[in-house]
C-alpha positions in Angstrom: -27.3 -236.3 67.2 -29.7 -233.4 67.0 -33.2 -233.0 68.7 -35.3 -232.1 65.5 -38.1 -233.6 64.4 -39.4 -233.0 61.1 -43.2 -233.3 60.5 -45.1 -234.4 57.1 -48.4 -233.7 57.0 -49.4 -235.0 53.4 -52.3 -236.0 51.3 -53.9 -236.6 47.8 -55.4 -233.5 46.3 -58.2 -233.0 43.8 -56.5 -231.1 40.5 -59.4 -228.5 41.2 -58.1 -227.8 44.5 -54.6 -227.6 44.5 -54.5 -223.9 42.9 -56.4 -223.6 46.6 -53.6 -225.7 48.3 -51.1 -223.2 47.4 -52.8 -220.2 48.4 -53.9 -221.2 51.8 -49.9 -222.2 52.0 -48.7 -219.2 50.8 -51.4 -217.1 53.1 -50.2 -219.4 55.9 -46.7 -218.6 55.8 -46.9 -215.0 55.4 -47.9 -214.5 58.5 -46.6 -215.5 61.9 -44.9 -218.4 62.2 -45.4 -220.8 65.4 -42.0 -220.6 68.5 -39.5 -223.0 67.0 -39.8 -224.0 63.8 -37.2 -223.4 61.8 -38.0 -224.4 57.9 -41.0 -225.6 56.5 -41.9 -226.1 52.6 -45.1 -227.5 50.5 -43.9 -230.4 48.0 -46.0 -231.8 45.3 -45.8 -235.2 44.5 -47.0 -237.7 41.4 -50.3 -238.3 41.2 -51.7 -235.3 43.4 -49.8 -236.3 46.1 -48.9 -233.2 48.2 -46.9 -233.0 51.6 -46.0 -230.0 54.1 -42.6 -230.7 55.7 -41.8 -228.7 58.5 -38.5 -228.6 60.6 -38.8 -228.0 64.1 -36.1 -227.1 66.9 -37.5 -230.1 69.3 -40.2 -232.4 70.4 -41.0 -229.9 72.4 -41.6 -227.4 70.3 -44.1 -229.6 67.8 -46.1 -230.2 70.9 -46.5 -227.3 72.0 -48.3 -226.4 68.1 -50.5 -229.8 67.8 -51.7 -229.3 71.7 -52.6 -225.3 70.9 -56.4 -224.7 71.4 -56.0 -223.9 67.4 -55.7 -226.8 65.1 -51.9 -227.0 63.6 -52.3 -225.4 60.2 -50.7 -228.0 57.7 -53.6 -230.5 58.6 -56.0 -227.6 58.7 -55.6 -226.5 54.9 -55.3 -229.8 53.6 -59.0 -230.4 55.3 -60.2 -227.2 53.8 -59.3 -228.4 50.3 -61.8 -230.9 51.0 -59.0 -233.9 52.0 -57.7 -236.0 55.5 -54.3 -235.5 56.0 -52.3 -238.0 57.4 -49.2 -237.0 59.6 -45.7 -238.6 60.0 -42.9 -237.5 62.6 -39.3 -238.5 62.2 -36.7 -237.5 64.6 -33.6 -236.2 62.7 -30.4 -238.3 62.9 -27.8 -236.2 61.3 -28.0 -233.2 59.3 -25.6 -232.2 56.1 -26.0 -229.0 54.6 -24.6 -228.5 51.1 -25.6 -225.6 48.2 -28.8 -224.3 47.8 -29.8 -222.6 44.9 -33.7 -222.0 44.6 -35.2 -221.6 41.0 
């Protein structure tokens, strides 16, 4: 059993604003990125559905991001693209790692 949580902070996007969507997430994740997470990726879905999944080390370390005087980021660009974001924890049962190969 590990002690990761992974986050999803997802939402429906306009079509207009998704172009937007990716550059705030790109812009985002060029820059610092918060004590212990350790992967985090934008997904789109069907239907403008669009989700940030990030993988964090603990609990702990979520926490410490969501209770920041700065509001976490994945909700913050989703509101910026003119959208509520709704956010989901899980708690991470058992890992396998297989190939990756990114196109």
């Amino acid at each position: 059993m590990t002690e990761q949580v992974l986050s999803e902070v997802g939402a429906v996007v306009a079509p207009e604003r998704e172009a937007e969507l990716v550059a705030l997430y790109r812009e985002l994740v060029s820059g610092p990125l918060p004590e212990g997470l350790v992967r985090t990726e934008l997904l789109r879905g069907p239907a403008g559905h669009w989700r940030v999944q990030s993988l964090w080390r603990d609990m702990a370390a979520l926490e410490a991001v969501r209770n920041a005087p700065e509001r976490p980021a994945a909700p913050r660009i989703f509101r910026a693209v003119g959208t509520e974001p709704e956010l989901t924890v899980h708690e991470v049962v058992i890992v396998q790692v297989g190939e990756l190969s990114m196109h």
